[in-house]
N, C-alpha and C positions, 0 to 999 in steps of 0.2 A: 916065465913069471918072475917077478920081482918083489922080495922083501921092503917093505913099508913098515915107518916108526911116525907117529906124533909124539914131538916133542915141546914142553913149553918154552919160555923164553927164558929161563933161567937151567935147561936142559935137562930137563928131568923129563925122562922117558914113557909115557901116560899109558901108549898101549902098541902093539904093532900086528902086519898082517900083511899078506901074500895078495897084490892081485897083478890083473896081465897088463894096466894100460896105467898111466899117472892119473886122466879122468877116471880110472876109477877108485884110487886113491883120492881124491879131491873130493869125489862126492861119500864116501867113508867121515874124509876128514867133515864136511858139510852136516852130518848126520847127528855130532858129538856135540852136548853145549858146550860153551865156551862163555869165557866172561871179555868185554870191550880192553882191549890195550886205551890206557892213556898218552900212548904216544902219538905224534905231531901226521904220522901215514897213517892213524886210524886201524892198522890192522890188528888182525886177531894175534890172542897168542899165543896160540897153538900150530907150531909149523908143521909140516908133514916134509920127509928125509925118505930119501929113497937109498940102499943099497946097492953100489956102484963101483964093483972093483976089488971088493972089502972094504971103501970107503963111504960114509955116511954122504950124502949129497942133498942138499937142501932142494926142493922143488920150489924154484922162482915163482915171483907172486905177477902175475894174477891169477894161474896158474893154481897156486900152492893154497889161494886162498877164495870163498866164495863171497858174493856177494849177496844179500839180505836187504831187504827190502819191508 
């Protein structure tokens, strides 16, 4: 199992949690509101960082991020 953090875009750390797989940190992160980034890629801005090493590691988007419809 692997330690999980969201964090905003300005890095402040919002909440964190243990699960076994990155989908299921993705769908954790999917679960939380969130407010629209006004940047140019539309993403959210809330990242989810996984636990790697003792290094924090960003989970690449698309990945990292879901989609809403």
């Amino acid at each position: 199992m692997a330690e999980y953090r969201m964090v905003t875009e300005g890095g402040d750390v919002v909440d964190t949690h243990t699960f076994e797989t990155d989908h299921e940190a993705v769908a954790w992160r999917s679960s939380r509101p969130f407010e629209a980034a006004t940047g140019a890629d539309d993403s959210r801005q809330l990242r989810i960082e996984r636990l790697d090493d003792g290094e924090w590691v960003r989970i690449p988007a698309p990945l990292g991020t879901a989609e809403t419809t």
